[in-house]
C-alpha positions as CSV (number, residue, x, y, z in Angstrom):
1,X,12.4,70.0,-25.7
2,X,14.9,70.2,-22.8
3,X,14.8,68.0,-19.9
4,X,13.0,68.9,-17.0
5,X,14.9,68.8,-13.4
6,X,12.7,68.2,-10.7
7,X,14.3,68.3,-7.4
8,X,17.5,65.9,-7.6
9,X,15.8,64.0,-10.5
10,X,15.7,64.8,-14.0
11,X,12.8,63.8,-17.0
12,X,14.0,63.4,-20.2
13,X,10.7,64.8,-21.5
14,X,7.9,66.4,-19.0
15,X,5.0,64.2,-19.3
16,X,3.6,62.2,-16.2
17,X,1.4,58.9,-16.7
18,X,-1.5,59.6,-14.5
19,X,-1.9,57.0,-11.8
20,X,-5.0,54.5,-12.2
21,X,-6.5,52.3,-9.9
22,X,-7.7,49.4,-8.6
23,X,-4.6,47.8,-10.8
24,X,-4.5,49.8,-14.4
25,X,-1.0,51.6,-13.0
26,X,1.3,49.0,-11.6
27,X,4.8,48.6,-11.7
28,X,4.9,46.8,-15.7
29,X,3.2,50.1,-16.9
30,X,5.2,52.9,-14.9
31,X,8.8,51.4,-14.9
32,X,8.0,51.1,-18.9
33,X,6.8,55.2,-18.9
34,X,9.7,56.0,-16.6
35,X,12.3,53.9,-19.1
36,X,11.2,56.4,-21.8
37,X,12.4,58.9,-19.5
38,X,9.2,60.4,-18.7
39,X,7.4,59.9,-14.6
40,X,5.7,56.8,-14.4
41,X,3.2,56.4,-11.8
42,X,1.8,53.1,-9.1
43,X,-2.0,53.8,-7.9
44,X,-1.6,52.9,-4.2
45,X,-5.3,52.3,-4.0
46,X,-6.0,48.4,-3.3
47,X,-3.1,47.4,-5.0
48,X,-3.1,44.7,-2.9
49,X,-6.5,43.1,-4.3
50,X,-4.2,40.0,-5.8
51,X,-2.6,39.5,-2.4
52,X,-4.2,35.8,-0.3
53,X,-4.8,38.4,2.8
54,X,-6.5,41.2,1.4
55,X,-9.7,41.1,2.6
56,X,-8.1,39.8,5.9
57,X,-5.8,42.4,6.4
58,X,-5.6,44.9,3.4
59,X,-3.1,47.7,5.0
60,X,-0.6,44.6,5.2
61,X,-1.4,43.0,2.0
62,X,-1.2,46.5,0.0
63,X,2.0,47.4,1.9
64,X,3.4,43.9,0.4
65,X,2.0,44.8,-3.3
66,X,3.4,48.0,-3.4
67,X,6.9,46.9,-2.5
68,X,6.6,44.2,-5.2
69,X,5.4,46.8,-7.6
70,X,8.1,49.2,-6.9
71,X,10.9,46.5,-7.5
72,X,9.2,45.8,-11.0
73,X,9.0,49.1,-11.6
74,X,12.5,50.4,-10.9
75,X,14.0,46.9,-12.6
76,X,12.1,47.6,-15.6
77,X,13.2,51.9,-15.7
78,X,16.8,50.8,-15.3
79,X,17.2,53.8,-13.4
80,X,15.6,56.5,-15.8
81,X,12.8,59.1,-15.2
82,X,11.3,59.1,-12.2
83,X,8.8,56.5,-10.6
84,X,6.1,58.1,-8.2
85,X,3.0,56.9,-6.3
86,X,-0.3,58.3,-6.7
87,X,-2.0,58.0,-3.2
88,X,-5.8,59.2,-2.8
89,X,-6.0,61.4,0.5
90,X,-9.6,59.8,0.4
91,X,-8.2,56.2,1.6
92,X,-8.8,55.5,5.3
93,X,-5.0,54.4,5.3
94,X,-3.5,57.2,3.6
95,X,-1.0,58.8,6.4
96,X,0.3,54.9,7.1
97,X,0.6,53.9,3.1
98,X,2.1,57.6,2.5
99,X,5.0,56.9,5.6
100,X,5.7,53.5,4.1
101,X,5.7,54.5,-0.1
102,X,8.7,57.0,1.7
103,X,10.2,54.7,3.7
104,X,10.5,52.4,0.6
105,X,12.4,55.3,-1.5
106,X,9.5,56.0,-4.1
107,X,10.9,59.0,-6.1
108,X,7.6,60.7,-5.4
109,X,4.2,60.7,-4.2
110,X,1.4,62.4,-5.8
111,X,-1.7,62.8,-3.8
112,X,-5.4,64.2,-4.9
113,X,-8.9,63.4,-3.9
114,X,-8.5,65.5,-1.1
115,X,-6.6,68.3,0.5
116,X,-3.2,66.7,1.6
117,X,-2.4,68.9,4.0
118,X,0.0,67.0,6.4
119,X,1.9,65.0,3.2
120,X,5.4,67.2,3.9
121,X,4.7,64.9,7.2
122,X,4.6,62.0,6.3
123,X,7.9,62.4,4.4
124,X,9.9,63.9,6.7
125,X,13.9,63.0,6.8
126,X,13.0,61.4,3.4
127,X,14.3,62.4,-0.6
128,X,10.6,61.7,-1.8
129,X,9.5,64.9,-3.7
130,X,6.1,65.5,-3.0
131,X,3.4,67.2,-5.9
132,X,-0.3,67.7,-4.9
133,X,-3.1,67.3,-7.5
134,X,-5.7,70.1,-7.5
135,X,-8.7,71.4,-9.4
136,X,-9.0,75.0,-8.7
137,X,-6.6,77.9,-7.3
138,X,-8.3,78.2,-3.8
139,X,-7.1,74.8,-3.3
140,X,-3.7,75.5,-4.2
141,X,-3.6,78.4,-2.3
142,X,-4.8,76.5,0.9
143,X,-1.9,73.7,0.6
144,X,0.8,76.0,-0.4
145,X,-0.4,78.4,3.1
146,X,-0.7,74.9,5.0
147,X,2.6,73.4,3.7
148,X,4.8,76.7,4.8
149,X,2.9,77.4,8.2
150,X,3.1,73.5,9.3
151,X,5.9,72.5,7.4
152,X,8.2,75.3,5.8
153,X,7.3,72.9,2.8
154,X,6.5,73.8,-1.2
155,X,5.6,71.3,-3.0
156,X,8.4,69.9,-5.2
157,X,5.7,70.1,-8.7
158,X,2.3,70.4,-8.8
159,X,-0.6,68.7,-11.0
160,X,-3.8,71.0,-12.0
161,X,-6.8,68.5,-13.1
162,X,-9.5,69.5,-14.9
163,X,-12.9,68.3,-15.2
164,X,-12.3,66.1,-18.4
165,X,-10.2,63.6,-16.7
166,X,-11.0,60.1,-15.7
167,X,-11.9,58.4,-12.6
168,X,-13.2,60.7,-9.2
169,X,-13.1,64.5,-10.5
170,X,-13.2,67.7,-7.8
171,X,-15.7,68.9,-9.3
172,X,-19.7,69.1,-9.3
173,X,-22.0,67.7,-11.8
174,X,-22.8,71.6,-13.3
175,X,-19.1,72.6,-12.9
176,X,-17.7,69.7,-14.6
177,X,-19.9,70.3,-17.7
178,X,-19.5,74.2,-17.8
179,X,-16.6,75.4,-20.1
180,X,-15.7,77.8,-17.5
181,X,-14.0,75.2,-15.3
182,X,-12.3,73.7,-18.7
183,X,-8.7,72.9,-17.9
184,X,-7.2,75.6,-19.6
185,X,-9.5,78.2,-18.0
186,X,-8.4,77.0,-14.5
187,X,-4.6,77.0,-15.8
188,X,-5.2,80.4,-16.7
189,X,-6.3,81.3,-13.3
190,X,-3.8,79.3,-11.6
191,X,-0.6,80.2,-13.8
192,X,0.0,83.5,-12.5
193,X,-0.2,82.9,-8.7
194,X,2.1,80.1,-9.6
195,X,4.4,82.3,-11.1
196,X,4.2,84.8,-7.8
197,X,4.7,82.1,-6.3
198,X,8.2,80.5,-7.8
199,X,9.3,84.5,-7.8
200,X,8.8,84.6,-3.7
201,X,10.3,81.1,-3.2
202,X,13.3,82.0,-5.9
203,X,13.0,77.9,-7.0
204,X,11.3,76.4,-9.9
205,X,7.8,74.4,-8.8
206,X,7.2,72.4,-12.1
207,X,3.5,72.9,-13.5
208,X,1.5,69.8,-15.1
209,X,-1.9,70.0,-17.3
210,X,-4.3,67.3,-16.6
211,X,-7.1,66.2,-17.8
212,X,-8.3,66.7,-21.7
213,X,-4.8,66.2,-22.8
214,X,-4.4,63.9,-25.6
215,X,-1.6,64.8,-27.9
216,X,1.8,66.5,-28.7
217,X,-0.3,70.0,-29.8
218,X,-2.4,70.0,-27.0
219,X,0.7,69.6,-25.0
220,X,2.7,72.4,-26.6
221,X,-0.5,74.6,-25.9
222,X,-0.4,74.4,-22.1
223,X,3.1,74.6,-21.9
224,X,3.0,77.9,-24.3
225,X,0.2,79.2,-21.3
226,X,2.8,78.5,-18.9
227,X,2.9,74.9,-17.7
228,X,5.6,72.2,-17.6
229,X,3.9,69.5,-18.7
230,X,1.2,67.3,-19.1
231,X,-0.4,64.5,-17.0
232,X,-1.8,61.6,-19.2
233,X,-3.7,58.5,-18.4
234,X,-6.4,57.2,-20.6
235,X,-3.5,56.8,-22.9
236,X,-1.6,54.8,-21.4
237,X,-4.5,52.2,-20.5
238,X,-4.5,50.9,-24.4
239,X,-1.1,49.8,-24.2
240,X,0.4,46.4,-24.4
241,X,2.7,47.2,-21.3
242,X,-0.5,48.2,-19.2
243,X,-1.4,46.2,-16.2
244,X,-5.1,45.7,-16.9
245,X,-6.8,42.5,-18.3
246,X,-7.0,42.5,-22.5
247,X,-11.1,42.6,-22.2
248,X,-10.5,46.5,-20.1
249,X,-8.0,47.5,-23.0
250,X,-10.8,45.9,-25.6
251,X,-13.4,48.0,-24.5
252,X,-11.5,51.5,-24.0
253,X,-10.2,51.3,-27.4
254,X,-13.8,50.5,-29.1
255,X,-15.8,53.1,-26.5
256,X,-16.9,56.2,-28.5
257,X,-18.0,59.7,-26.8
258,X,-21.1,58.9,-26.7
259,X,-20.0,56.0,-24.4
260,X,-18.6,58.0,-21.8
261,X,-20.6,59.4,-18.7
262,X,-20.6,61.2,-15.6
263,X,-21.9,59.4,-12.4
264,X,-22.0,59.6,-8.6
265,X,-19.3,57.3,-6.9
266,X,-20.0,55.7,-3.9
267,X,-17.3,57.9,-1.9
268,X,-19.5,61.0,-2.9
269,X,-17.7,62.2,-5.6
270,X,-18.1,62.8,-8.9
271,X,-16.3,60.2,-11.6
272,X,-16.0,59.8,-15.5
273,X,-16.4,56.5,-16.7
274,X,-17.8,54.6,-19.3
275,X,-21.6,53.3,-19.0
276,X,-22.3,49.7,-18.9
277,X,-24.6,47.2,-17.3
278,X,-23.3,47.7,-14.1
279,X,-23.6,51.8,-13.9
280,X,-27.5,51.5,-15.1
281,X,-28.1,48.7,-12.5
282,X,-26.6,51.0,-9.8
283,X,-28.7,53.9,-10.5
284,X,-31.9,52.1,-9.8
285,X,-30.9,49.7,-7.1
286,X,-28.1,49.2,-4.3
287,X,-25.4,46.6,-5.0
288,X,-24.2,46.1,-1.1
289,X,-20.5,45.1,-0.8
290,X,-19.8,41.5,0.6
291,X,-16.5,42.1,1.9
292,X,-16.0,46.0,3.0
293,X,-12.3,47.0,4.1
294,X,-13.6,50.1,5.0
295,X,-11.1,51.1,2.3
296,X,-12.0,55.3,1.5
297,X,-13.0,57.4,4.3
298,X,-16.0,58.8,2.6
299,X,-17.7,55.6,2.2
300,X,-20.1,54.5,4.8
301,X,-21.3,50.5,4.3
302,X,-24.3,50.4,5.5
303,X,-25.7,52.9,3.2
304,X,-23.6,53.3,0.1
305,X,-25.4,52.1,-3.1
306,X,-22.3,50.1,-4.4
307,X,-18.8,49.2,-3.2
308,X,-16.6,51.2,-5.6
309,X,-13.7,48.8,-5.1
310,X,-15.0,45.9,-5.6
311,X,-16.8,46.9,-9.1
312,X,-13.0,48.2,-9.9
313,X,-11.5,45.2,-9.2
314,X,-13.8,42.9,-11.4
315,X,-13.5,45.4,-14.0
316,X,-9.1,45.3,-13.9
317,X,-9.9,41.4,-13.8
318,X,-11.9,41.4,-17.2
319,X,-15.9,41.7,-16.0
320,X,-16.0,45.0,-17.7
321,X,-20.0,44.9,-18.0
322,X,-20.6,44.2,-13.5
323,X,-17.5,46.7,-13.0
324,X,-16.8,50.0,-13.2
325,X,-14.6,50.6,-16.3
326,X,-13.0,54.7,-15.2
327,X,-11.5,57.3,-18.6
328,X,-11.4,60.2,-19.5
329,X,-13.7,62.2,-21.9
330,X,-10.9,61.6,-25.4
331,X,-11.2,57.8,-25.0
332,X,-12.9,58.0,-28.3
333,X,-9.7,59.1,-29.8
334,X,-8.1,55.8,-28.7
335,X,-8.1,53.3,-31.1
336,X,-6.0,50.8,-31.1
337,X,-3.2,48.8,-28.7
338,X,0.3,50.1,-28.9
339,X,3.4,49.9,-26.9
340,X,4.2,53.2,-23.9
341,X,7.3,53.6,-26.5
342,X,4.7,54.3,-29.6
343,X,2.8,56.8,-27.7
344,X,5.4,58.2,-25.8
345,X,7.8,59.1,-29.2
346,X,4.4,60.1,-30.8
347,X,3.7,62.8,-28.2
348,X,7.2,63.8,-28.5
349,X,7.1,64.3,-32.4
350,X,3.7,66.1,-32.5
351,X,5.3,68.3,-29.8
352,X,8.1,68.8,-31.6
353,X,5.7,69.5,-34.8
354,X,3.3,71.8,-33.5
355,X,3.4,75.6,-33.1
């Protein structure tokens, strides 16, 4: 397959490591995806949970782990692919950790949970490309309309996620169980107004699947519909270079389908994870944080049933069973450890072998 250019920077093939958080996505894992010449991706969200000052100060402490992060990530890449940021338009600190992420040279921040509407913003007089995530065309629609009224902005790609993914989904509990909001039914709604909408611009918007895809074939499918690329994260997750604690990777590679539910986060959304003690505990009882940071605007302390970033952080630590443990629904087809090279060149040669 040909490289893919995406404004001044080029992947060598066009798939994009979805970012995780708190702590699956960090520098070791993403500066590992981007050496293989493919986007490799931070979570921004509490990224400073190993930092002394966190729960002190945690807009400082995450600025400081995110610089740290990015260093790792770029020394590892050696200058290949391209190293982005995924930043949740959900966190109370978004607009200040989006102007910094710039301000530190990220190639590119990706932002979902939420309309980011003012992003072009908060990279002005920067080279950081910018790429929305989204879920339906309306959405798209709304941000492309926004971007060139405010901005005279177009995103520089754009991510479509469907309902199978991991972690917080835009979705509702009916819709992300109904085949009609599938992935590739979305893509098929939202291809051709992409199309229109490279024809009017006269510039090429790269298009990435997310969400449900697994492998080379299903890769080569969406990009015979019309997209780009793919997004991929539960993947990634069972890899030796991944930033998690062995006892997360342990259990994503023995969880089977039956495993894997759909629950209601804290930050009223809902997410795709895998059931454990912790996710039966919480539908029954509330779990008040000890330490809020007041961290995602949604969330209101004083009556939210759990604090969603705490049970993510003693998960990434290795208390999978009093954590929340996010995936996507195919983490039953993962099943075993291997290194980002093994699944990356594996992608490539089902890709390559499919029709």
């Amino acid at each position: 397959m040909q490289e893919l250019k995406i404004g001044d920077k080029v992947l060598d093939f066009p798939l994009i490591q979805g970012g995780m958080g708190i702590g699956v996505s960090l520098g070791r894992l993403a500066g590992t995806v981007a050496r293989e010449g493919c986007m490799g991706v931070i979570s921004m969200v509490g990224i400073g949970y190993r930092e002394e000052n966190y729960y002190k100060d945690d807009l400082a402490a995450n600025k400081e782990a995110f610089r740290k992060e990015l260093a790792k990530a770029r020394e590892i890449a050696k200058g290949k692919g391209i190293i982005a940021v995924n930043i949740m338009a959900a966190l109370t600190d978004y607009k200040e950790m989006a102007v910094f992420a710039a301000k530190e040279k990220v190639d590119a921040i990706i932002s979902g949970a939420g309309l980011p509407l003012d992003l072009p913003k908060l990279v002005e007089g920067t080279e950081t490309l910018i790429a929305p995530i989204v879920s339906n065309k309306r959405a798209l629609e709304l941000i492309i309309r926004t971007w060139e009224k405010r901005y005279h902005r177009a995103p520089d790609f754009i991510v479509v996620e469907g309902p199978d993914a991991g972690g917080h989904l835009g979705f509702k509990e009916e819709e992300a169980e109904d085949p009609k909001f599938k992935l590739k039914e979305i893509l098929r709604d939202i291809i051709p107004f992409h199309k229109e909408l490279q024809a009017k611009l006269g510039k090429r918007i790269p298009l990435f699947g997310a969400g449900s895809i697994f492998d080379g074939c299903e890769l080569k499918e969406i990009v015979n519909m019309g997209c780009d690329g793919a997004q991929i994260g539960s993947r990634f997750i069972a890899t030796e270079e991944c930033d998690v604690s062995q006892e997360f990777k342990d259990l994503i590679v023995k969880s089977r389908e039956e495993d894997v539910e759909l629950f209601m986060s804290p930050v009223g959304m809902i997410a795709r994870g895998i059931r454990n003690e912790f996710i039966d505990r919480v539908k029954g009882e509330r779990v008040p944080s000890k330490h809020c940071i007041d961290c995602l605007k949604p969330c209101n302390p004083a009556t939210t049933k759990y604090c969603i970033s705490d049970a993510l952080t003693r998960s990434v630590q290795g208390d999978v069973e009093n954590g929340v443990v996010f995936c996507g629904s195919n983490v039953d087809r993962i099943d075993s450890i291997r290194t980002v090279k093994e699944v990356i060149d594996e992608i490539k040669e089902e890709f390559e072998a499919c029709e």
